[in-house]
One Martini backbone bead per residue (centre of mass of N, CA, C, O) as a GRO file, in nm:
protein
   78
    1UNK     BB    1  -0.464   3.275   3.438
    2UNK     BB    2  -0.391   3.423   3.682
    3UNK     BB    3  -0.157   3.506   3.925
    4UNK     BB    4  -0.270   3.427   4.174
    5UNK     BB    5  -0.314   3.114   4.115
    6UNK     BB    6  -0.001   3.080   4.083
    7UNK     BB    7   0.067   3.109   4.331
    8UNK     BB    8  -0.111   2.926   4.494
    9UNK     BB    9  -0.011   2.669   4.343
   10UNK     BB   10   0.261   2.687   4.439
   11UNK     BB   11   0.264   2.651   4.708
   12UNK     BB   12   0.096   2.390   4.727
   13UNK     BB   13   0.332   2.242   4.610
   14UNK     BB   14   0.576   2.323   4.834
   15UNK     BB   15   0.437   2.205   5.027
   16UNK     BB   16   0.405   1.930   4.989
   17UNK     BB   17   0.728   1.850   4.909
   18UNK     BB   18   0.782   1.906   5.196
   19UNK     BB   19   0.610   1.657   5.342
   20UNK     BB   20   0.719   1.443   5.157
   21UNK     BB   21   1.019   1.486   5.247
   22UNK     BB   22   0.985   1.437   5.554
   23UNK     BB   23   0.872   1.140   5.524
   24UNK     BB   24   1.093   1.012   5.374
   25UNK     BB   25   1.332   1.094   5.596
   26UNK     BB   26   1.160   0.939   5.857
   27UNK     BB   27   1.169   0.669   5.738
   28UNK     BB   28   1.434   0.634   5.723
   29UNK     BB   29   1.539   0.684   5.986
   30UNK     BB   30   1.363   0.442   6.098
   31UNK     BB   31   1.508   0.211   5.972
   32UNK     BB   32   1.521  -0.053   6.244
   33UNK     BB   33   1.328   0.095   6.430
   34UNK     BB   34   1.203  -0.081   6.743
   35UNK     BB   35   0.935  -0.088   6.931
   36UNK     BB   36   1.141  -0.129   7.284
   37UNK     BB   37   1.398  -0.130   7.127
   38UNK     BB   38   1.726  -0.030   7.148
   39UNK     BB   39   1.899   0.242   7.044
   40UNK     BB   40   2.124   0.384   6.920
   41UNK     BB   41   2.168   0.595   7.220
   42UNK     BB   42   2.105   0.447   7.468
   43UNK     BB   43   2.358   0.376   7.582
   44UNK     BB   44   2.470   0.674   7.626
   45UNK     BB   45   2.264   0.742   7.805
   46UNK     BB   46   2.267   0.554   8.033
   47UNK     BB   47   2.534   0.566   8.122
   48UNK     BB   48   2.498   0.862   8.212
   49UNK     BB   49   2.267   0.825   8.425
   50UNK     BB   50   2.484   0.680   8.581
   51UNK     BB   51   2.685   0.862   8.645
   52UNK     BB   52   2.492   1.065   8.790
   53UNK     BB   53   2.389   0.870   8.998
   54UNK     BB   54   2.702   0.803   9.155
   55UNK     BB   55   2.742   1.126   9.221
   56UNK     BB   56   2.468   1.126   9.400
   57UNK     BB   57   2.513   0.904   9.615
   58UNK     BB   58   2.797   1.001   9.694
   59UNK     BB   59   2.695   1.306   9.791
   60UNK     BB   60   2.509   1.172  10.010
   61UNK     BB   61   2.737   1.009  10.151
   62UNK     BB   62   2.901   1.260  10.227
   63UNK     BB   63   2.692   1.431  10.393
   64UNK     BB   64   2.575   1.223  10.604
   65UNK     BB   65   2.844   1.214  10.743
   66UNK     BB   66   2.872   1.515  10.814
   67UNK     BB   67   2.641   1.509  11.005
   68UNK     BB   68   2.706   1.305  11.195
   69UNK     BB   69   2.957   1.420  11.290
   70UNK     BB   70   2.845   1.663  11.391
   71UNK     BB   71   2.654   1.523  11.590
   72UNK     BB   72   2.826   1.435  11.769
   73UNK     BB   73   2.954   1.635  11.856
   74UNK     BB   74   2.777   1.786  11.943
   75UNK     BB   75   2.699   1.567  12.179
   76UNK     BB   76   2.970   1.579  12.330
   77UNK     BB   77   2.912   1.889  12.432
   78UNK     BB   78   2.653   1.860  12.619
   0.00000   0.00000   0.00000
């Protein structure tokens, strides 16, 4: 056999491996989550768009509260 050959077949040796190592990794990861219930994460992830989500409410009604306020001046003076 060639070198180039032997490189050939190494490379794609070295390929396979690498790829059969990836799904072996994902497996093992992957392994007691179904799909559809919530994982490690969600509880997580959830509290906090929860958290941003009550900081955006309370300032939208902190802003209308002050459009309101300023509305009302406007109409006092004229």
């Amino acid at each position: 056999m060639s070198a180039g050959v032997l490189v050939g077949v190494a490379i794609l040796v070295g390929l396979a491996a690498v790829l059969v190592s990836g799904y072996v990794l994902s497996r093992r990861r992957a392994a007691g989550v179904v799909p559809g219930e919530p994982d490690r994460l969600t509880g997580e992830v959830v509290s906090g768009l929860m958290a941003e989500l009550r900081k955006a409410q309370a300032e939208a009604a902190h802003w209308k509260s002050a459009a309101e306020r300023l509305q009302r001046e406007v109409d006092g003076r004229g």
